[in-house]
RODORO-42946 format. One record per atom (N, C-alpha, C, O): residue in one letter; x, y negated, z. Coordinates in pm, whole numbers, padded with zeros to 5 digits, always signed. Atoms other than C-alpha are relative to their C-alpha. Layout:
N
AXYZ;...
END
This chain:
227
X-00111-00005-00095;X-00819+07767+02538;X+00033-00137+00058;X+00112-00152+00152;X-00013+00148-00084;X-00835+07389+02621;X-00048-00013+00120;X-00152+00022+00175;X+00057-00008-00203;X-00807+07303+02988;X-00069-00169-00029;X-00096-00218+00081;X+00037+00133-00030;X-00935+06937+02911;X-00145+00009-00031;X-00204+00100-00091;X+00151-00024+00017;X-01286+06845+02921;X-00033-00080-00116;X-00153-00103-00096;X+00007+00024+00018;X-01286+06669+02647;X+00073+00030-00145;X+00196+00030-00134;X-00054-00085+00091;X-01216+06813+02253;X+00036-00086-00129;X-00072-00126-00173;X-00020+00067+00107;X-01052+06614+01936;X+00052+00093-00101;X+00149+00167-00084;X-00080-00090+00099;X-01013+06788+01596;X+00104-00115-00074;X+00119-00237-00059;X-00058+00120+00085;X-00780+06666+01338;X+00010+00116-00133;X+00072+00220-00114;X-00089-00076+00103;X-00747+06831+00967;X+00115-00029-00029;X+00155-00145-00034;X-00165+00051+00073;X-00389+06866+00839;X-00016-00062-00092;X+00091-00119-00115;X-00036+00149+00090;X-00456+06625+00571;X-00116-00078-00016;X-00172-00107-00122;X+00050+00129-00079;X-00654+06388+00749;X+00129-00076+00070;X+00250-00057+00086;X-00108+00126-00091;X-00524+06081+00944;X-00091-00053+00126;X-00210-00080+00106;X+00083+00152-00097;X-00647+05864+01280;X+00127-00070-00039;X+00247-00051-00060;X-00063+00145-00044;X-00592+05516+01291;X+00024+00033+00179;X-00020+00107+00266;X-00090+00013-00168;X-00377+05428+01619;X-00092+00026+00103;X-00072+00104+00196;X+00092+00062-00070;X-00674+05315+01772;X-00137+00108+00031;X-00228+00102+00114;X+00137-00119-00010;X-00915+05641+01707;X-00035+00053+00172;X-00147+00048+00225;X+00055-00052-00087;X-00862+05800+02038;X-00035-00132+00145;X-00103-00139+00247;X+00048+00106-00090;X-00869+05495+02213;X-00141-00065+00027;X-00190-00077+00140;X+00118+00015+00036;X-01199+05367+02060;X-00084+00135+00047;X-00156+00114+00144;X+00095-00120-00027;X-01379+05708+02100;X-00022-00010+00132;X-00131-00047+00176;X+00029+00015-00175;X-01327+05718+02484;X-00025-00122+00017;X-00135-00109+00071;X+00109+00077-00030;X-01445+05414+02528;X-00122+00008-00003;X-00191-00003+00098;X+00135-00034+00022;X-01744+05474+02396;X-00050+00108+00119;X-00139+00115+00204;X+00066-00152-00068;X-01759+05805+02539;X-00036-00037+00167;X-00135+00005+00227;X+00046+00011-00119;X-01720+05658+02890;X-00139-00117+00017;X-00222-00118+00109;X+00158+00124-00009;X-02011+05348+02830;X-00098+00081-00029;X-00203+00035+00017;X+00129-00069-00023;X-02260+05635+02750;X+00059+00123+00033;X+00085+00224-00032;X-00063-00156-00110;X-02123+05875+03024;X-00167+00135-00037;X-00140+00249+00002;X+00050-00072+00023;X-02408+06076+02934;X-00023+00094-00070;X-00118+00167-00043;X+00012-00006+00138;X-02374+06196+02637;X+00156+00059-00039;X+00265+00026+00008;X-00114-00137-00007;X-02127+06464+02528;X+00110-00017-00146;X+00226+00025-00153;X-00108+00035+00105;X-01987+06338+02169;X-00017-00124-00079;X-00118-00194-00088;X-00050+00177+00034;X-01851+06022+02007;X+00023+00031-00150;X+00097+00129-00154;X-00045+00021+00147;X-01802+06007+01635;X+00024-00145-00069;X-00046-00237-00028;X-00069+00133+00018;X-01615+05702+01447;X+00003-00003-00166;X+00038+00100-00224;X+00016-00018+00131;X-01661+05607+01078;X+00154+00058-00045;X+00250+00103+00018;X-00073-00125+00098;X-01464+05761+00781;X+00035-00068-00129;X-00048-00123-00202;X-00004+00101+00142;X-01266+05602+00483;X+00063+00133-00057;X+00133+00204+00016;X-00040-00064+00065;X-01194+05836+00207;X+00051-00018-00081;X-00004-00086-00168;X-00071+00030+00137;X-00930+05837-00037;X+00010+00136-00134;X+00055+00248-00109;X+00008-00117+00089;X-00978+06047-00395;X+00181-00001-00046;X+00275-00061+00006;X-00103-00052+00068;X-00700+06173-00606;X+00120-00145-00042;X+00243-00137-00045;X-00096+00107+00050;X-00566+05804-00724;X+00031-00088+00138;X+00113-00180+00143;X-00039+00055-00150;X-00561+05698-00346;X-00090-00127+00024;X-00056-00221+00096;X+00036+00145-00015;X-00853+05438-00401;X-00127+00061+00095;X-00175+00174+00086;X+00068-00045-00144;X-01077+05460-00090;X-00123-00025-00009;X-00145-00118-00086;X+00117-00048+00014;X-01435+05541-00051;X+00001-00056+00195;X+00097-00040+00270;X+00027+00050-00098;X-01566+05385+00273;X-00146+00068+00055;X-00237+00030-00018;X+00177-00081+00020;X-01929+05613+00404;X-00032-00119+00054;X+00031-00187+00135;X+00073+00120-00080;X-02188+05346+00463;X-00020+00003+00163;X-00003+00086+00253;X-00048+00084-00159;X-02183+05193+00779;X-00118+00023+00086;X-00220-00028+00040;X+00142+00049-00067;X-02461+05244+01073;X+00068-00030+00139;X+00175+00019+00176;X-00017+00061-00099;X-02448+05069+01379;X+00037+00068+00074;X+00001+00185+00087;X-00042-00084-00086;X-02227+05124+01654;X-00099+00000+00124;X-00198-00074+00131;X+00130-00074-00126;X-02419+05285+01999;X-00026+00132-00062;X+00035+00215-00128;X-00012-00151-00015;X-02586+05544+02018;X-00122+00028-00094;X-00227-00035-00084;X+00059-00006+00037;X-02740+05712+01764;X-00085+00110+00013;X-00034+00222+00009;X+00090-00077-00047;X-03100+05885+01846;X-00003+00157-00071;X+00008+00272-00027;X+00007-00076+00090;X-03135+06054+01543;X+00106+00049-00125;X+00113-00004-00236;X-00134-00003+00106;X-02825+06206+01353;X-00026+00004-00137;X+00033-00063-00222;X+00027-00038+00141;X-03021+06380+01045;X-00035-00124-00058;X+00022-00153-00163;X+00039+00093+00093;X-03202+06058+00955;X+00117-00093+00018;X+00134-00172-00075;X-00132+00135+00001;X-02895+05824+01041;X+00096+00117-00147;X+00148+00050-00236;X-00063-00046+00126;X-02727+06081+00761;X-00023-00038-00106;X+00043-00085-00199;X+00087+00044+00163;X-02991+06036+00522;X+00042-00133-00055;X+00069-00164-00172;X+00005+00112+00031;X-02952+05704+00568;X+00148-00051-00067;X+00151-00111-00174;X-00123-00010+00049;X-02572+05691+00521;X+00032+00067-00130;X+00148+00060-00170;X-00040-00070+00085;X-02584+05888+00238;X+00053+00157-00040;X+00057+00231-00138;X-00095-00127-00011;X-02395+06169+00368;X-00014+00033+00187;X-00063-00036+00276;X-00036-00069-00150;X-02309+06398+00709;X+00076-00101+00071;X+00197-00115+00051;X-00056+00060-00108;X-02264+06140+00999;X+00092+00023+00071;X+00131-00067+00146;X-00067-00002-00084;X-02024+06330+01151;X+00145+00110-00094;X+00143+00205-00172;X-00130-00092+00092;X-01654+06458+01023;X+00059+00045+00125;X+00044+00002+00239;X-00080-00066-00098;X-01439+06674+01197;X+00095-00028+00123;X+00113-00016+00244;X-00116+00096-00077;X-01168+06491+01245;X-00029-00151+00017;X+00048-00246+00000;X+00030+00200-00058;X-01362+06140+01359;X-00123+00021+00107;X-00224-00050+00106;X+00102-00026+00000;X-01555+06329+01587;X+00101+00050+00182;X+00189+00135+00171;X-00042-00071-00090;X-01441+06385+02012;X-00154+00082+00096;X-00268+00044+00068;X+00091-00064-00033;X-01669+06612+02222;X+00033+00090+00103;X+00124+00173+00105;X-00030-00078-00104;X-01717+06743+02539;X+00024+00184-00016;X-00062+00254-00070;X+00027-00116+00027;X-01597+07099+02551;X-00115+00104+00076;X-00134+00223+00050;X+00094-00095-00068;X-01870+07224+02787;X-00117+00030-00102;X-00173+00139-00113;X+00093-00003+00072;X-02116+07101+02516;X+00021+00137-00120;X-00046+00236-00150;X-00033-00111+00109;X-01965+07307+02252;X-00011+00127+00053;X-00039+00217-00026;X+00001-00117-00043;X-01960+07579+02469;X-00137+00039-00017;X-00173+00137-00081;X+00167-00020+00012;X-02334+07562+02497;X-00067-00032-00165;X-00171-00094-00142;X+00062-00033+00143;X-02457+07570+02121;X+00166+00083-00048;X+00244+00026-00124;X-00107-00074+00034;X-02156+07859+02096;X+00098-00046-00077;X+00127+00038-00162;X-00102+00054+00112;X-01888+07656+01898;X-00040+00025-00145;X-00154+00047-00187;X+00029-00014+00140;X-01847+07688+01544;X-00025+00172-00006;X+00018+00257+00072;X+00046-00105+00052;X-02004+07982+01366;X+00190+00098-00062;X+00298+00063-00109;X-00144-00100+00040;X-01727+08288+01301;X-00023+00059-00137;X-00129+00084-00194;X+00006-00073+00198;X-01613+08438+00921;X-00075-00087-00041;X-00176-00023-00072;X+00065+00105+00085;X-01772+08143+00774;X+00105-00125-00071;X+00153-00225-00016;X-00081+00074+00110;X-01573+07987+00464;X-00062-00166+00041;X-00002-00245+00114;X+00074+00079+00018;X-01834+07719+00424;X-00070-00061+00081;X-00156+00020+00116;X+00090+00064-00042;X-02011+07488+00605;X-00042+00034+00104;X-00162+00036+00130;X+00013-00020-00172;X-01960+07579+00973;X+00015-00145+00062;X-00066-00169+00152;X+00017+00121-00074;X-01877+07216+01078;X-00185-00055-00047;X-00230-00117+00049;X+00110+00066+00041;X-02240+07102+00913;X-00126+00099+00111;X-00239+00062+00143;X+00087-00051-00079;X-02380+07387+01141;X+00017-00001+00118;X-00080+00022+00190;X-00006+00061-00132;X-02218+07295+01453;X-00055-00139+00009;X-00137-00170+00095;X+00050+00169+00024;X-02299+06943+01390;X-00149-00013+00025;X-00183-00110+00094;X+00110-00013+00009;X-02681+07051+01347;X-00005+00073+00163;X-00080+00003+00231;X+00048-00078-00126;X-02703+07269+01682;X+00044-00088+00071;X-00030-00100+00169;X-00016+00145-00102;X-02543+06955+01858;X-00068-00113+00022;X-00061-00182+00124;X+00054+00110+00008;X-02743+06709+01757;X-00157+00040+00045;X-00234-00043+00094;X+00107-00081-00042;X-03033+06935+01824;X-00025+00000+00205;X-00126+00007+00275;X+00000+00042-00193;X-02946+06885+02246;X+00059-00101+00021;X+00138-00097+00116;X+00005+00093-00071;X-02905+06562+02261;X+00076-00163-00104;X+00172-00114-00163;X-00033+00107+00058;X-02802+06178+02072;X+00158+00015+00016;X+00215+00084+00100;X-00135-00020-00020;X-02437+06115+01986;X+00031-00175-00021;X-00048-00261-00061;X-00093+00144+00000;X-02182+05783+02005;X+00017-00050-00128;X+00033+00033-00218;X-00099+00010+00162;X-02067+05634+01692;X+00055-00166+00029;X+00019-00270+00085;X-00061+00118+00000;X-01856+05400+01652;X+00060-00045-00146;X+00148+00009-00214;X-00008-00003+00131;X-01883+05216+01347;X+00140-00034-00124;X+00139-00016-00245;X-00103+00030+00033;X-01546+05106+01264;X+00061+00161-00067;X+00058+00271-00011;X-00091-00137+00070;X-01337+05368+00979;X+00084+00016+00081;X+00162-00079+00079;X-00149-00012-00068;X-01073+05486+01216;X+00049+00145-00014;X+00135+00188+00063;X-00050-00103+00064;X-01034+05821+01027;X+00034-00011-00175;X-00036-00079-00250;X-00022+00038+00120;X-00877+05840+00696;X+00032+00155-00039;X+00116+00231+00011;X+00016-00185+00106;X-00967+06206+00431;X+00048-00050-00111;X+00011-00143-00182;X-00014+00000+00109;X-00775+06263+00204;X-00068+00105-00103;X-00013+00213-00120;X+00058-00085+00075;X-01042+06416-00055;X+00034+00149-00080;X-00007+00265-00081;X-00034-00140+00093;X-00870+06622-00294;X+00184+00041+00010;X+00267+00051-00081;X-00138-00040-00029;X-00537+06714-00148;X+00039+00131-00040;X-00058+00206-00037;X-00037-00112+00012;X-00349+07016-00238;X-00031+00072+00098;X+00013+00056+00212;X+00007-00107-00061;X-00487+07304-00122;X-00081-00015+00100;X-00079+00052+00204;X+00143+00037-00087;X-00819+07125+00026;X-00135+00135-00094;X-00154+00164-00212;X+00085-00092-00016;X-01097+07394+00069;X-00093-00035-00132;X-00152+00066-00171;X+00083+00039+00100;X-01305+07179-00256;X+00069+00021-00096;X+00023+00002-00209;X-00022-00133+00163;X-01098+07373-00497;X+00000+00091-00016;X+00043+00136-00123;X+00060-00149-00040;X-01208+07692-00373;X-00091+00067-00049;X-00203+00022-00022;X+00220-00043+00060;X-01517+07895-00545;X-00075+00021+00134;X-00032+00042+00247;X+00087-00022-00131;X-01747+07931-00305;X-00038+00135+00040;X-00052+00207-00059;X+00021-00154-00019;X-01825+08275-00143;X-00194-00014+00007;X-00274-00100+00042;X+00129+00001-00046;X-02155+08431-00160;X-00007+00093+00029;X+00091+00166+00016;X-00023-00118-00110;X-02292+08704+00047;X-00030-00045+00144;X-00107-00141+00150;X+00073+00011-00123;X-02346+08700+00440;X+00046-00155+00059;X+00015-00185+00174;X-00034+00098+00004;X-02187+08345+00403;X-00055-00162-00073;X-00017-00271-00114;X+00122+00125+00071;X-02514+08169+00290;X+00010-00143+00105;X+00079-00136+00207;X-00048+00119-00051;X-02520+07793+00417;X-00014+00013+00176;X-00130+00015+00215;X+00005+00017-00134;X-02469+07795+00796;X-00147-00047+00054;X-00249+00017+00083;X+00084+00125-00033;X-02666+07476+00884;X-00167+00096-00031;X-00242+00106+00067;X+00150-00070+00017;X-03027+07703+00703;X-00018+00119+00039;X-00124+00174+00009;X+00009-00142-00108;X-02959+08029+00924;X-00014-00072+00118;X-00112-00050+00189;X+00015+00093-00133;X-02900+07777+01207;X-00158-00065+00081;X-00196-00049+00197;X+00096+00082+00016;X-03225+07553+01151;X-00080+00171+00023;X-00110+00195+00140;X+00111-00098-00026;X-03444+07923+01103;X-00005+00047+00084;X-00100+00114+00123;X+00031-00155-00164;X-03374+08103+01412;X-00003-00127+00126;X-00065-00093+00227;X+00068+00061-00088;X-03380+07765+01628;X-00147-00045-00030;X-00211-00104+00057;X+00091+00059+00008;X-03670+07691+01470;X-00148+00124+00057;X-00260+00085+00087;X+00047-00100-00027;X-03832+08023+01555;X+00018+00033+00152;X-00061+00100+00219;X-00056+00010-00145;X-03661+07997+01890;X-00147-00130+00085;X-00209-00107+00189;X+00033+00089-00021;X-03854+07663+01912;X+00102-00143+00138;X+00074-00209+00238;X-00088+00085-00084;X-03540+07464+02039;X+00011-00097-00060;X+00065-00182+00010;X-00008+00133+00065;X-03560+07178+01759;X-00108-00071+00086;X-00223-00030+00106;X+00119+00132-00026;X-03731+06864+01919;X-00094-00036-00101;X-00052-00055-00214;X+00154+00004+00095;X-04074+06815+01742;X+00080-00189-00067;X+00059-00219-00185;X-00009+00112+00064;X-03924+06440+01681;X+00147+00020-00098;X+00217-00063-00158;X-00155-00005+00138;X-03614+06585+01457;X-00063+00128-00049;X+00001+00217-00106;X-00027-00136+00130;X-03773+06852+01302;X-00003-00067-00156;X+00073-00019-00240;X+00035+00031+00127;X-03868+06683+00995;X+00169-00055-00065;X+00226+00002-00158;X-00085+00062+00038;X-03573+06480+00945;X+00155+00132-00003;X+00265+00125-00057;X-00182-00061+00008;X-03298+06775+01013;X-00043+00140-00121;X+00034+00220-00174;X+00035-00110+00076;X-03546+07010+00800;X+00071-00046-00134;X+00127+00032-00211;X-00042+00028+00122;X-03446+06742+00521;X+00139+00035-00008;X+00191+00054-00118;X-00181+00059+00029;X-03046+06731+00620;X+00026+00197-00061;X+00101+00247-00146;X-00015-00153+00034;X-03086+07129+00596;X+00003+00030-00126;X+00099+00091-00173;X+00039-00014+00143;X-03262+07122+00229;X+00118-00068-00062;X+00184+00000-00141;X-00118+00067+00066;X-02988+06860+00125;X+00132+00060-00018;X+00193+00065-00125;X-00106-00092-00008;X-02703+07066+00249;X-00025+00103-00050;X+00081+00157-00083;X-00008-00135+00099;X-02836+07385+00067;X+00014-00055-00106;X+00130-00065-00146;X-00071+00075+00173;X-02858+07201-00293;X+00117-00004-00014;X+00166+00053-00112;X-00125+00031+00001;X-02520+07087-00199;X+00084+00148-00047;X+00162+00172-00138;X-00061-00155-00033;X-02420+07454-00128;X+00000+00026-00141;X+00103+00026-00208;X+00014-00105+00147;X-02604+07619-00483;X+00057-00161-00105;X+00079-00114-00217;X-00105+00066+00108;X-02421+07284-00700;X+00106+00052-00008;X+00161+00081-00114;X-00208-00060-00031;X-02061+07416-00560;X+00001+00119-00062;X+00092+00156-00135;X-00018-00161+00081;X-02170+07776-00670;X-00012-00032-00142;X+00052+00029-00227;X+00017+00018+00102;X-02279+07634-00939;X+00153-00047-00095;X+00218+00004-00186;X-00144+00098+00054;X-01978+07411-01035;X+00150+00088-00005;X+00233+00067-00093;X-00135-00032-00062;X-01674+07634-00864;X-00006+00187-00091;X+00086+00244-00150;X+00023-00108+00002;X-01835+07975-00935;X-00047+00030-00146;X-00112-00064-00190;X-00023-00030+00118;X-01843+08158-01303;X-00187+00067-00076;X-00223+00058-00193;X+00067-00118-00022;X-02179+08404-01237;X-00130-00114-00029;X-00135-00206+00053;X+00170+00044+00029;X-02545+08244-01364;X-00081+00018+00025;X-00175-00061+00031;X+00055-00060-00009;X-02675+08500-01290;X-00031-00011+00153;X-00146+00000+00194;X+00019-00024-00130;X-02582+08485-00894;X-00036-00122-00002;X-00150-00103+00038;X+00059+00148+00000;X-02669+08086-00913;X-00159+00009+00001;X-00224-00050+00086;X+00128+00020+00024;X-03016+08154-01038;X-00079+00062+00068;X-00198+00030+00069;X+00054-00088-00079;X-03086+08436-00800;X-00014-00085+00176;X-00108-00094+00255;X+00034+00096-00150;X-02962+08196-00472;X-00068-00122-00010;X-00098-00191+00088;X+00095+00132-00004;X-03162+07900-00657;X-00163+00042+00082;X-00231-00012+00169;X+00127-00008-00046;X-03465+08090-00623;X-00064+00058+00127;X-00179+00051+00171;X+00076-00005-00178;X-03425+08245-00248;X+00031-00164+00077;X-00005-00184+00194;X+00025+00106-00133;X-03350+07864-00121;X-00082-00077-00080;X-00040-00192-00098;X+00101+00094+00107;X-03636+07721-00362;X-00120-00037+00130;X-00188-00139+00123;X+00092+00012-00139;X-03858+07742-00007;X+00075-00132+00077;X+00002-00226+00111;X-00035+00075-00117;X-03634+07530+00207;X+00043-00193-00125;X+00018-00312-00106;X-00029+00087+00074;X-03484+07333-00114;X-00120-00122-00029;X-00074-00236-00024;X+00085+00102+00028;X-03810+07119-00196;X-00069-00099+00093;X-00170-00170+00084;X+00022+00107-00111;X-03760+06946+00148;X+00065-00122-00020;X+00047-00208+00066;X-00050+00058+00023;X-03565+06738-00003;X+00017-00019-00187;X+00115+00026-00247;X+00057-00008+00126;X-03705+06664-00376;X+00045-00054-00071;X+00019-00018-00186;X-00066+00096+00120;X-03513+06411-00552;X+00111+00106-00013;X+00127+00152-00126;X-00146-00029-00004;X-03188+06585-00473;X-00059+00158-00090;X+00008+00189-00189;X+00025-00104+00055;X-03372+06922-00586;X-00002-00010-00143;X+00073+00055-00216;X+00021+00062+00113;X-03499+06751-00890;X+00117+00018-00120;X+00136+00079-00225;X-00151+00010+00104;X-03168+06663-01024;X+00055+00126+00012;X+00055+00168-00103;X-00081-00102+00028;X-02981+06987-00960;X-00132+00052-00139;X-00077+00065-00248;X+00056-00084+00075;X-03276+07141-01176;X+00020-00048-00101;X+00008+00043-00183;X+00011+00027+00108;X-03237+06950-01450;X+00147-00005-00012;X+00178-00037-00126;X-00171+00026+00021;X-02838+06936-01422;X+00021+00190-00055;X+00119+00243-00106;X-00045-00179+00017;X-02901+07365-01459;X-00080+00010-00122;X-00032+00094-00198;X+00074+00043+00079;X-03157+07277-01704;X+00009-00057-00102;X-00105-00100-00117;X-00021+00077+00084;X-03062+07107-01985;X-00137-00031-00064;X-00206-00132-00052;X+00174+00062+00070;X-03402+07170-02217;X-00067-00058+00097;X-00111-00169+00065;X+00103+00043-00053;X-03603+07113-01930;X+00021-00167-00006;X-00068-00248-00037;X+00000+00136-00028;X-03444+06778-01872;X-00002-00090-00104;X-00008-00211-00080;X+00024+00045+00135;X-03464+06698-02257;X-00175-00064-00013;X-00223-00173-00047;X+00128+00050+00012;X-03833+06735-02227;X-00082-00088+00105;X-00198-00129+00094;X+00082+00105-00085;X-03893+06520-01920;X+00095-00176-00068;X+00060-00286-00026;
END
């Protein structure tokens, strides 16, 4: 329903610095081409001591999945993140009835048509574990499997991924499922449903092998006794 051409989220317990929307449009107008701006991210846990995501250069970055990898984590947060609304319109906005991991699959179908802004300065501030933040939730399972690896299969079948990001967003995909079956793992009671969604994303999961590695031996105990 926004008449502006131009879209800023914010979670209710998130923060911008003063300076967020100011910084973003800048950017956004020095690469007029180019449809979204994202701005680093300082995180504070439960005792309020702050977590900073590593840092990649501000401009423009080509490649989001491997600038993730490289960061450690998802380059782009919600709320540190402005964007043309025409773009969004065109990779359909966020995914609908999805608990989980619809920003990680808009994020992926965006970065999929075209490089984004960043601006490396923290000028968003998460508060991690706030009352009544979505990471004390169990996780649903059911037609609410990870976004981002329904996303990746049917463009990839489509053939709309660029041949120079397939590899790198195949990894951010594999990373973000592990992520997914730990939370079931961690949040969720059932062993039984853990071991059943380990072994339908055991195909996409070993795109990303260290991270696989460790969940197996974190579900694993003997196994990881005997390595």
């Amino acid at each position: 329903m926004s008449s502006s051409n131009w879209i800023a989220f914010l979670d209710a317990d998130d923060l911008w610095k003063p300076q967020f929307l100011e910084q973003a449009m800048k950017m956004a107008h020095e690469l007029i081409h180019h449809d979204i701006v994202a701005a680093g991210v300082t995180r504070l846990d439960d005792y309020g001591i702050p977590w900073i995501r590593a840092n990649c250069p501000t401009g423009l970055i080509e490649n989001f999945f491997e600038a993730s990898r490289t960061c450690g984590r998802s380059l782009l947060h919600a709320s540190a993140i402005v964007i043309k609304k025409e773009a969004l319109e065109q990779v359909n906005g966020f995914p609908e009835n999805i608990q989980f991991g619809e920003d990680n699959d808009t994020w992926c179908r965006l970065a999929w048509t075209g490089p984004i802004g960043f601006v490396e300065e923290p000028l968003v501030i998460r508060y991690e574990l706030i009352e009544g933040n979505t990471s004390r939730l169990p996780y649903p399972v059911g037609k609410t499997y990870p976004a981002p690896f329904r996303s990746f299969r049917r463009w990839k079948k489509e053939g709309r991924i660029p041949l120079n990001l397939y590899k790198s967003s195949r990894h951010f995909v594999a990373s973000n499922t592990i992520y997914y079956l730990r939370q079931i793992k961690q949040r969720n009671n059932s062993k039984v449903t853990f071991l059943r969604l380990l072994i339908r994303f055991t195909p996409i999961c070993i795109f990303a092998p260290n991270q696989f590695i460790n969940l197996i031996r974190q579900c694993l105990p003997q196994f990881n006794n005997k390595i």
